[in-house]
C-alpha positions in Angstrom: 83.1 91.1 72.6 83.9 94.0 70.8 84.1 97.4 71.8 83.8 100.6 70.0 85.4 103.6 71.3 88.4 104.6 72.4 90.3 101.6 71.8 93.2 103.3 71.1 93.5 104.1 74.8 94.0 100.5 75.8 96.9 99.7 77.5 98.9 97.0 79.1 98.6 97.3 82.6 99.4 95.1 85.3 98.4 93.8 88.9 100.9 95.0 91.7 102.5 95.2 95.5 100.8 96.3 98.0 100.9 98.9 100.8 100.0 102.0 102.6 100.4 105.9 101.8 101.2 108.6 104.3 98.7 110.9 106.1 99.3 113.6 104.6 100.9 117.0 106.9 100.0 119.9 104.9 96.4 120.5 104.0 96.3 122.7 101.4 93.3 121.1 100.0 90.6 119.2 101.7 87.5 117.2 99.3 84.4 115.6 100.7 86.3 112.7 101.9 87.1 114.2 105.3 83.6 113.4 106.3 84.3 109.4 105.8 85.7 106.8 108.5 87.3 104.8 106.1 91.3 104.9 106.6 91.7 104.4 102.6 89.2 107.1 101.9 90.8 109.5 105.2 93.8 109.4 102.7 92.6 111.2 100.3 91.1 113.9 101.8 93.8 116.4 100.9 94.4 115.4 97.5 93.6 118.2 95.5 91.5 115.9 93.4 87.9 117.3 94.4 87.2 113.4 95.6 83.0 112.1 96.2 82.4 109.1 98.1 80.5 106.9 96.3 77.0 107.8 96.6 73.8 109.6 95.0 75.0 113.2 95.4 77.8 112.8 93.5 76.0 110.7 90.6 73.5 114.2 90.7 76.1 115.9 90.3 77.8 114.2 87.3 74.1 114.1 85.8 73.9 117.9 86.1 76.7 118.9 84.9 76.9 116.6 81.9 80.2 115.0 82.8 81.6 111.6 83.1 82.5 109.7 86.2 86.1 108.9 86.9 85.8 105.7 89.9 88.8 104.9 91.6 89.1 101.8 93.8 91.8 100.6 95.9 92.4 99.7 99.6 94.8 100.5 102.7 97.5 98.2 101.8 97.5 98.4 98.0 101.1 100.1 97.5 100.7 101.3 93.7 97.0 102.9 94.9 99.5 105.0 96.8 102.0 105.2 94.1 99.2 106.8 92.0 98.3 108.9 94.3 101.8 110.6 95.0 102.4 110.3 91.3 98.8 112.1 90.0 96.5 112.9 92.6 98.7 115.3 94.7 99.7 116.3 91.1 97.7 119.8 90.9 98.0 120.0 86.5 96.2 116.3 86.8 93.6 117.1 89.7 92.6 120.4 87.3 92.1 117.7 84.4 90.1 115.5 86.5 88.1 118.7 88.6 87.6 120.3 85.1 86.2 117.3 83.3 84.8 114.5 85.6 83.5 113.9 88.5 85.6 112.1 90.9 84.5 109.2 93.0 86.6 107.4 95.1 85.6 103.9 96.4 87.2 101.3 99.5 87.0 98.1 97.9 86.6 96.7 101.5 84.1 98.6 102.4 81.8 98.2 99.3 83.1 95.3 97.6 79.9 94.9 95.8 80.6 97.9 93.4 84.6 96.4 93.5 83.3 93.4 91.9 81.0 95.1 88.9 83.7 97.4 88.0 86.6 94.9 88.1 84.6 92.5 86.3 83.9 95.4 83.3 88.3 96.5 83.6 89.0 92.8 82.9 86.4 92.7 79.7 88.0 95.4 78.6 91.4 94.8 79.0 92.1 90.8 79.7 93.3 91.4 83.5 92.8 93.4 86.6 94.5 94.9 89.6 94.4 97.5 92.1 94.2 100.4 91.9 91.2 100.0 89.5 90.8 103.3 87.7 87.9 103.0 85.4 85.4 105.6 83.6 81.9 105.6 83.5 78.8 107.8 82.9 76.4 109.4 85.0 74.1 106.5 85.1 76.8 104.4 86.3 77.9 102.1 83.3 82.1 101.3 82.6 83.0 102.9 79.1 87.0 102.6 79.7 89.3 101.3 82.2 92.3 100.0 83.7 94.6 99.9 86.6 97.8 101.9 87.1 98.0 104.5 85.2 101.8 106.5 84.9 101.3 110.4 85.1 102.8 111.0 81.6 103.4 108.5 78.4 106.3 106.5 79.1 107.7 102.9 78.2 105.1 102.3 75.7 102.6 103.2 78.5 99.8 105.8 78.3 99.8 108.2 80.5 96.9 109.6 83.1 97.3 112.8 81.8 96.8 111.2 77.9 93.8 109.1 79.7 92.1 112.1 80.8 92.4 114.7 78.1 91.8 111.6 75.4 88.5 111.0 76.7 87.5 114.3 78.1 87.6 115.2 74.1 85.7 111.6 73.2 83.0 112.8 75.7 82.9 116.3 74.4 82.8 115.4 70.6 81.2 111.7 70.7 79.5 111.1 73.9 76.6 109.3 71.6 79.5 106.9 71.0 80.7 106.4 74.5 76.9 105.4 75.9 76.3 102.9 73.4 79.8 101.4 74.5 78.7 102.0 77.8 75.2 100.1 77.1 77.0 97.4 75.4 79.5 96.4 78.5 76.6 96.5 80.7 74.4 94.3 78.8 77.8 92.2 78.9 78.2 93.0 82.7 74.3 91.9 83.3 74.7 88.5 81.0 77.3 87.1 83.3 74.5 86.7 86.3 72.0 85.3 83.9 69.8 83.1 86.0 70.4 79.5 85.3 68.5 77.6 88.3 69.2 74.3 89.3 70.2 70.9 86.6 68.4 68.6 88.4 71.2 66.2 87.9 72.2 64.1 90.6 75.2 65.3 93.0 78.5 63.0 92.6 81.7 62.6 93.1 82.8 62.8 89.4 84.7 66.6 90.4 86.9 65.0 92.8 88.9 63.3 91.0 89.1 65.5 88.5 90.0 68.2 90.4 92.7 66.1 92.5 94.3 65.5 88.6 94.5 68.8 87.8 96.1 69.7 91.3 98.6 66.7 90.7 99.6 68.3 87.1 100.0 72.1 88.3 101.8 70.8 91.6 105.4 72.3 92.1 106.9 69.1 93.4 110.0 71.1 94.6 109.1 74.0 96.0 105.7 73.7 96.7 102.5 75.2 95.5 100.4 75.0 92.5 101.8 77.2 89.4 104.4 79.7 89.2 105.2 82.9 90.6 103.3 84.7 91.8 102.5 82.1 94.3 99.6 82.6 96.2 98.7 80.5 99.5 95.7 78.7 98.3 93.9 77.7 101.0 90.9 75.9 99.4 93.2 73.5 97.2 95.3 72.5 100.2 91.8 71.9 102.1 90.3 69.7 99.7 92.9 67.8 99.3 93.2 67.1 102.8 89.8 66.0 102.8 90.5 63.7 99.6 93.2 62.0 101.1 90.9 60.9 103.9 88.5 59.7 101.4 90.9 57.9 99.3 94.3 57.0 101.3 95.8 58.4 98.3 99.1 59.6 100.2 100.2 61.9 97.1 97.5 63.7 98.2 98.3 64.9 101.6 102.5 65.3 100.1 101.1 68.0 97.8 99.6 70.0 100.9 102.7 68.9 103.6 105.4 70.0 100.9 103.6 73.5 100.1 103.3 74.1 104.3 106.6 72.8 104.7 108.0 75.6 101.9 105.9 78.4 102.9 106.6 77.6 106.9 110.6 78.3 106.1 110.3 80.9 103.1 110.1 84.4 103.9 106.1 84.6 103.2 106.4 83.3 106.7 107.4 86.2 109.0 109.8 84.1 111.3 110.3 87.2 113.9 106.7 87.8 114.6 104.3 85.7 113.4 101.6 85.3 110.9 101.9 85.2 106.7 102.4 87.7 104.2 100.1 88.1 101.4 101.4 86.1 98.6 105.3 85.3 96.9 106.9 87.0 94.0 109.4 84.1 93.2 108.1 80.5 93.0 110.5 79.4 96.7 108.2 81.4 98.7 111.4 83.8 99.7 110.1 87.4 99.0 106.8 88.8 99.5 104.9 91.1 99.3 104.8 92.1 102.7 101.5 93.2 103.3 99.4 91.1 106.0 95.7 90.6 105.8 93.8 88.7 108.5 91.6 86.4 106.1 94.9 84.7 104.8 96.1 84.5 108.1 92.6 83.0 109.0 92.6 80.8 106.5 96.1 79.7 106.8 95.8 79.2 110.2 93.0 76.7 109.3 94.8 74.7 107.2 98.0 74.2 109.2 95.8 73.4 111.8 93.7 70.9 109.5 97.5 69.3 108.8 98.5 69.6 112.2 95.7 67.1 113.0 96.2 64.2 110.3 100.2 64.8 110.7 100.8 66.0 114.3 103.5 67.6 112.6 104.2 70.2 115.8 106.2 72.3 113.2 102.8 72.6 112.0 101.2 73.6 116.0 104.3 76.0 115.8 102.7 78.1 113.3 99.3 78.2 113.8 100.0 79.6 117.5 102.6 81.9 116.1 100.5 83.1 113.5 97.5 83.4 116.3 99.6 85.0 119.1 100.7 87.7 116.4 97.0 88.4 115.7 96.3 88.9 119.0 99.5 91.1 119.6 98.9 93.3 116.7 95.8 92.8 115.7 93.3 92.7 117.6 91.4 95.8 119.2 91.3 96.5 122.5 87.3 95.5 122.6 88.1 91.9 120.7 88.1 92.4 117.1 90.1 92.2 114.7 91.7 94.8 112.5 92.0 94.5 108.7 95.2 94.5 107.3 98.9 95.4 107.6 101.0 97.3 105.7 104.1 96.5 103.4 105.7 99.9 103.7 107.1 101.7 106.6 109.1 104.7 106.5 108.4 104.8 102.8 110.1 102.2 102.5 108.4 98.5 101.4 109.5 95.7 103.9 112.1 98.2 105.6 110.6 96.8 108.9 111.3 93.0 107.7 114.7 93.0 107.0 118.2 92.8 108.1 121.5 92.9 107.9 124.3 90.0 109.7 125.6 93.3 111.1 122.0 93.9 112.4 121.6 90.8 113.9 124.7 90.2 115.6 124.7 93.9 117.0 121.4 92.0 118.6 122.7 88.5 119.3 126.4 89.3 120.4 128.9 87.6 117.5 128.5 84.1 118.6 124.8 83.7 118.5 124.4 86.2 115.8 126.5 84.1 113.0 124.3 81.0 114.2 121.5 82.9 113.1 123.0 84.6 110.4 123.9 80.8 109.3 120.7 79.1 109.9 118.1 81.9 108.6 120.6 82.8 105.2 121.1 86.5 106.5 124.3 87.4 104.2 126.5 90.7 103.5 125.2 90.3 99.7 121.4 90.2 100.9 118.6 88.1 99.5 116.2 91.3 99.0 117.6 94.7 97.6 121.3 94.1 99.5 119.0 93.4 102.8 117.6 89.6 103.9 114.5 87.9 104.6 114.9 85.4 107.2 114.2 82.2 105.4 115.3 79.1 106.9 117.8 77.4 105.2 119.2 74.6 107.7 117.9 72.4 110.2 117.6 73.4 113.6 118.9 71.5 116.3 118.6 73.8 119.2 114.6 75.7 118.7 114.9 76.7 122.4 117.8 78.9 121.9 116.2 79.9 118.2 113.1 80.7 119.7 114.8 82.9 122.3 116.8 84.9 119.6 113.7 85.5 117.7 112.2 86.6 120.6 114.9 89.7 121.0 114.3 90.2 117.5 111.1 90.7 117.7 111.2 93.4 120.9 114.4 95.0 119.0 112.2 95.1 116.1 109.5 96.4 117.9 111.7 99.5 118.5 111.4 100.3 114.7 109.1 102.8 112.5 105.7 99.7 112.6 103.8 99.3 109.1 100.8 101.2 109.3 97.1 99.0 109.8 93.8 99.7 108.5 91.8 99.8 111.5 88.4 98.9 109.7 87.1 95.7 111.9 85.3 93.6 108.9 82.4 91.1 109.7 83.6 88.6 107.2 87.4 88.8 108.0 86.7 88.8 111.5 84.1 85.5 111.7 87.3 84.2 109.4 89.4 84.9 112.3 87.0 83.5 115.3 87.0 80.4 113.2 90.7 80.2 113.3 91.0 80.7 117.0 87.9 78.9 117.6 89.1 75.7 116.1 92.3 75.7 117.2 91.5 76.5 120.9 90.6 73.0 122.1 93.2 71.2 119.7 96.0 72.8 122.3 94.3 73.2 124.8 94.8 77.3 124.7 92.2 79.4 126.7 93.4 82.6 125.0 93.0 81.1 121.7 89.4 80.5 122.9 88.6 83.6 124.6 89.9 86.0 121.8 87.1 83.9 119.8 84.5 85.2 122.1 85.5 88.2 122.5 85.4 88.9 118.7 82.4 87.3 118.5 80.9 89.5 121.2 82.1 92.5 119.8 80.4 91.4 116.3 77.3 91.4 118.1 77.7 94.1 120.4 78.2 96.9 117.8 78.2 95.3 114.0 74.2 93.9 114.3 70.5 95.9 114.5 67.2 93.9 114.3 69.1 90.5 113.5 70.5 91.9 110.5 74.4 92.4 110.4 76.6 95.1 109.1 79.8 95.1 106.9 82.4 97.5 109.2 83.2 99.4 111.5 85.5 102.3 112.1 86.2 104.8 114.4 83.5 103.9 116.4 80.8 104.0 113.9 79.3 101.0 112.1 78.7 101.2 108.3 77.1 99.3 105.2 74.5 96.2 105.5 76.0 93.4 105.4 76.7 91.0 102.1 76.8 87.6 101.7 80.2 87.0 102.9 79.4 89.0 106.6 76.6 86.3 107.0 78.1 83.1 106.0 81.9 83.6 107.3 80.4 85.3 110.5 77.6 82.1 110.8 80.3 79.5 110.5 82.2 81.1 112.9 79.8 81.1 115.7 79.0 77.6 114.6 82.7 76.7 115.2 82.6 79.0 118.2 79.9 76.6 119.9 81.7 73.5 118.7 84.9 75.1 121.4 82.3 76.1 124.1 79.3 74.6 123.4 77.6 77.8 124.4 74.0 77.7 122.8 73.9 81.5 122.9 76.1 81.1 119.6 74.1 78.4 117.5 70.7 80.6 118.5 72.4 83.7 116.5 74.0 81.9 113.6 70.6 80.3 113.4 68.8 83.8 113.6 71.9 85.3 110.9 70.8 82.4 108.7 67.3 83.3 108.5 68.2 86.7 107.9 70.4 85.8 104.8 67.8 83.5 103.1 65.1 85.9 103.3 67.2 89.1 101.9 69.9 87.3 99.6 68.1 83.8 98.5 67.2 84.7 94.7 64.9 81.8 93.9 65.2 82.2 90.1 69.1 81.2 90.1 69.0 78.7 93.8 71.9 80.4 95.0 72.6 84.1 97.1 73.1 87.3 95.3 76.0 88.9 97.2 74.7 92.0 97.7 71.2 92.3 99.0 68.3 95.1 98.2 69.9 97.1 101.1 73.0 98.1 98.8 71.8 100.9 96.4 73.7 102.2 93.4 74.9 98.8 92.3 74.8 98.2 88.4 74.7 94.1 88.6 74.0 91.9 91.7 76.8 89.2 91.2 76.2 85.9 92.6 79.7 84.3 93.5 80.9 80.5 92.9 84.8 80.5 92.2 86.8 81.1 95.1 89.3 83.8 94.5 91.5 85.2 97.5 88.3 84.4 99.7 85.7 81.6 99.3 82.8 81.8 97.3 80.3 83.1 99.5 77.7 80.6 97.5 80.6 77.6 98.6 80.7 78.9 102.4 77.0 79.3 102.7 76.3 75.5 101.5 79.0 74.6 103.8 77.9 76.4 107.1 73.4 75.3 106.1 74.3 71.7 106.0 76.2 71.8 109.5 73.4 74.3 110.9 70.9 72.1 109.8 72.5 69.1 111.4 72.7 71.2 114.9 69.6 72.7 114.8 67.2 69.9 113.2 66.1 72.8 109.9 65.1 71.0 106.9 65.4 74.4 104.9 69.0 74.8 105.5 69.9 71.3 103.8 67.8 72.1 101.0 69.1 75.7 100.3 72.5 74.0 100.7 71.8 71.5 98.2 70.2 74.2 95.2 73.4 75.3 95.3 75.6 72.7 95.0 73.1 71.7 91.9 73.1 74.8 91.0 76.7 74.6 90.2 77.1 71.5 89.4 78.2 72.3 85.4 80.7 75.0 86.9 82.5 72.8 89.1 82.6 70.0 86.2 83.9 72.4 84.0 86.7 73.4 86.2 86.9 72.1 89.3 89.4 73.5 90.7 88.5 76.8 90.8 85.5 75.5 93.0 87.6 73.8 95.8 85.4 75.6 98.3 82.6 74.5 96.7 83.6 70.9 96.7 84.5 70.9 100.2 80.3 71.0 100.5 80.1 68.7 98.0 81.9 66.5 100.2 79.8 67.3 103.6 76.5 66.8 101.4 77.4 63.4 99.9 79.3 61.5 103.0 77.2 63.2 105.2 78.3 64.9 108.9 79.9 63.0 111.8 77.5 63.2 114.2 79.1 63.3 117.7 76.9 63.8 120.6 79.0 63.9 124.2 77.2 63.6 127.5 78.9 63.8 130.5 81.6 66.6 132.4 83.1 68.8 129.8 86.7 68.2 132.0 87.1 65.3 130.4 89.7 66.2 128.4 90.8 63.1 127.1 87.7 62.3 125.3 87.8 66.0 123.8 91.7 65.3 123.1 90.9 62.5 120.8 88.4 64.5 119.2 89.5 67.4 118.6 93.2 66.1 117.5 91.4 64.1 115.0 91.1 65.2 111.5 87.6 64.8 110.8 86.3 67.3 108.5 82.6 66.6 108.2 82.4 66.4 112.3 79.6 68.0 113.8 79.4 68.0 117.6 77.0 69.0 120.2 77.3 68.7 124.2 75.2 68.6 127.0 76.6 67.9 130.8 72.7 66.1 131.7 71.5 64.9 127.9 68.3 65.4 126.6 68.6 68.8 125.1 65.5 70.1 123.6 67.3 72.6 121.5 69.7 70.4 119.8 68.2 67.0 117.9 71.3 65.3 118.0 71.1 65.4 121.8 67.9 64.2 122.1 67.3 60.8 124.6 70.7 60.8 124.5 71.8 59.8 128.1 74.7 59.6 130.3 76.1 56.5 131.2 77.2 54.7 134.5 77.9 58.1 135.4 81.0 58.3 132.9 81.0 60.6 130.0 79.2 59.2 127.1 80.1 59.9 123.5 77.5 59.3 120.7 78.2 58.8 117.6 75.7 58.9 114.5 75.0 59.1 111.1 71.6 61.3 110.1 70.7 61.0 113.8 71.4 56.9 113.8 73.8 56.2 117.0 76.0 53.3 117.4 76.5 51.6 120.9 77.8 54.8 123.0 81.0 54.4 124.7 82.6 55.9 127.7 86.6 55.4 127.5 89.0 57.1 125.5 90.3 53.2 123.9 86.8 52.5 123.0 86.2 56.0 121.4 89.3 55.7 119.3 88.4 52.2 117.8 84.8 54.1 117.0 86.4 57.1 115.1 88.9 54.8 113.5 86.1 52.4 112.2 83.6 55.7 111.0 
């Protein structure tokens, strides 16, 4: 696609680290912002930029006065949003460009990811890539004309500058605005082509992605330091995941090496924080060594998940070791005193990025005393040269024969550490991020047997509930006491599957009764009937040029993938015919995508998966003390289970516990197949010869 004005301006631009500006001290200026709750948006309150938040005034305004829209986008933890900001909007000659010339609207990607994913989308039309911050121009009736990401305050190293930007098309709007709307039509049409409805093939759902998929996993694989590609190396979850649940199809042992040997890397590399728990957001180098430091709770959700799935096929207790590191640290730092979860963590701290990760072997044996301190030093590769701008990253770089004694140095670490200037956190509690999170403490509760795991589940749950929902329907965030934006796609379906896995720990009912009342809610506002999938944004979110309607997985799921996933279990626990079939029109509905290129739909074939080998029905009757029968469960790696529990049987709720009866007073365990049992048994022996034989 071609188009037609102000090419010239195009740049190369490029996607970058992460973190978090300073509050500003001196407020010499103060823009609309100051009303908002977001912590992003608080930033910018002072800038002398005259900011808007996103909304209708501000589009009146840009009608009225006849000027184009500058849109800014970025998020707490985004370092070069913050480099821009120091660079151009505390930059008083740039805010007079911008005040004199455009409107200014400045967006939380977090907090409306909807209008993140329409402009991002237009950028990498535009330009061939993407990246925050995402500074893009558009016109009073909300349609992209130019874009990018980072822009440089003046012209340097072959790069245009803002202030070029700026005055470039301040004169293109003056002199050719005709010009700039028919570019400005032309990308929207192209925007509103990409959701053209499609519907469902009709063609039968098979296997025929799986091994394609597993292939092109085996041919990107990095067989020595883990991962999949080059650096930048992110931690993707979904691959690892479905190949976990490929290797239990297939035996096909290179399978589960791919996923062990990318753990096994990422567990001892310096994404890994080794002094306090839980994962950084992705690698630079392809060794997993430096990071960008920056941690966000999905990937720690989702990372916790899939340790945890490998923890159970392996019983690796490396494995155990960081999944209840990487929980304990969420509840440390992350978690508010009311149960949820917090957003993100910065990379920066006293303007510094990673300052508060790193050390020196001076540091450490200062800490340690000389003997333990070189043991350290030796073990974790902490050297007078440095392994990160003349600093280290503790990455582990020898076996460890004593982990009692490591454990208790990296415990004084950690309080020393404690003592220093802590990365700043976005305090926004997210519905999706945080029924991420109650998954990942939900499922790993009853694998070890950890009542805080469990409880920090409900409690986050509870607090979803208590302050996030109104008339059944959920909302996106919260901050500062205030709830904000109806909820998208990804609120429902992360938040559903969490309360499902949430009853699966505690067999609470109270939990399947709201994920079932969440799932109603979501089919009747974000079902679109013409394509058989959701739209992620529903006819509560105003102002939104194109309603997008996710497959791919990108750093989250597809909401479309998730949603399939969590109807087919709710439809098994609650006996709903609708769910199944809304879960199926979308895995037909995707059916060419995924063939195309599966592995960008790993998610999505995860459902696949449920939908064609069907659930693992397990139905237990009996005292829920009996912890060995859980045990074998629950250390089990069995991907499709569903379970449901009832101390007497007979539950009119739940189908699969229907005439389902205790027996000679023992606990009973059921185990089925589209409601069909085999013989029940009632000792752990016999249970274990039923699993092994499903």
């Amino acid at each position: 696609m071609k188009f037609n004005i102000i090419n010239f301006l195009l740049i190369t631009i490029f996607l970058t680290n992460y973190s978090f500006g300073k509050m500003k001290s001196n407020f010499k200026y103060t823009n609309a912002l100051i009303n908002e709750t977001s912590p992003y948006l608080l930033q910018h309150a002072h800038n002398p930029v005259n900011w808007y938040p996103f909304g209708t005034s501000a589009f009146s305004l840009a009608k009225s006065a006849n000027k184009p829209i500058f849109l800014s986008i970025g998020y707490s933890a985004c370092h070069w949003c913050h480099v821009m900001e120091e660079e151009s909007f505390e930059n008083e000659e740039i805010a007079k460009l911008l005040n004199d010339n455009f409107i200014s609207i400045k967006v939380d990607r977090e907090e409306r990811p909807d209008v993140d994913q329409v402009y991002m989308t237009a950028v990498q039309m535009l330009t061939g890539s993407g990246g925050w911050p995402l500074s893009i121009f558009i016109t009073p009736e909300l349609k992209p004309f130019y874009g990018g990401t980072y822009f440089p305050p003046e012209d340097k190293y072959g790069r245009t500058g803002f202030k070029t930007v700026l005055t470039q098309i301040a004169k293109a709007w003056k002199n050719d605005k005709a010009n700039i709307v028919s570019s400005a039509d032309s990308l929207t049409a192209a925007l509103k082509s990409v959701e053209k409805a499609k519907g469902n093939t009709g063609e039968a759902i098979t296997e025929a992605p799986f091994k394609k998929a597993a292939d092109n996993l085996k041919l990107s694989f990095d067989s020595q330091w883990g991962g999949f590609g080059g650096a930048p190396k992110f931690p993707s979850t979904g691959l690892m995941r479905f190949l976990l649940r490929q290797y239990k199809n297939t035996g096909d042992k290179s399978l589960l090496n791919m996923v062990t040997k990318t753990l096994d890397q990422m567990a001892i590399g310096g994404i890994y924080d080794k002094v306090g728990g839980g994962f950084h957001r992705y690698s630079v180098d392809d060794k997993w060594l430096v990071p960008h430091f920056e941690k966000m709770l999905y990937d720690n959700a989702l990372l916790s998940i899939t340790y945890l799935d490998a923890y159970q096929i392996t019983h690796n207790p490396g494995y155990k070791k960081t999944v209840t590191e990487t929980l304990d640290y969420i509840k440390r730092e992350m978690t508010t005193p009311k149960g949820g979860f917090y957003s993100s963590q910065d990379a920066d701290s006293e303007g510094e990025e990673g300052i508060y990760y790193i050390w020196t072997p001076d540091q450490i044996i200062k800490i340690l005393g000389k003997k333990d301190g070189k043991i350290f030093n030796k073990i974790f590769g902490i050297t007078t040269s440095g392994n990160f701008e003349g600093k280290n990253i503790p990455r582990l770089s020898e076996k460890i024969s004593d982990p009692d004694k490591i454990d208790e140095m990296l415990v004084k670490l950690r309080i020393e550490r404690e003592k220093r200037v802590h990365p700043a956190k976005d305090t926004k509690i997210i519905t999706a991020w945080n029924g991420l999170m109650i998954s990942a403490f939900a499922k790993s509760a009853p694998v070890f047997e950890d009542n805080d795991f469990l409880i920090a589940a409900q409690n986050a749950a509870d607090f979803i509930l208590s302050n996030l929902v109104e008339d059944g329907k959920l909302y996106h965030s919260y901050s500062k006491n205030k709830r904000s934006g109806s909820g998208y796609l990804d609120d429902y379906v992360y938040f559903i599957e969490g309360l499902i896995d949430l009853y699966e720990a505690d067999f609470n009912v109270k939990w399947l009764k709201n994920a079932e009342k969440f799932a109603d809610s979501l089919i009747s506002d974000f079902w679109y009937n013409d394509d058989s999938c959701f739209n992620y944004a529903s006819d509560n979110h105003k102002n939104v040029l194109v309603k997008f309607r996710p497959s791919y997985d990108q750093a989250l799921p597809s909401g479309n993938a998730v949603a399939a996933m969590a109807l087919q279990k709710l439809s098994v626990l609650t006996g709903k015919e609708e769910y199944k079939q809304k879960a199926e029109r979308i895995l037909n509905r995707f059916q060419n995508d995924i063939k195309k290129s599966p592995r960008g739909f790993c998610f999505m074939l995860c459902a696949m998966d449920f939908y064609l080998h069907g659930a693992t029905e397990i139905a237990i009757i009996g005292a829920k003390d009996k912890k060995e029968v859980f045990s074998v469960i629950y250390n089990t790696f069995l991907p499709n289970k569903i379970i449901a529990f009832s101390e007497n049987g007979d539950d009119e709720f739940l189908p699969l516990l229907k005439n389902k009866k205790i027996i000679d007073g023992k606990t009973t365990v059921y185990l089925c197949k589209d409601y069909q049992c085999k013989a029940p048994v009632t000792s752990t022996e016999e249970l274990k010869k039923l699993i092994r034989s499903h």
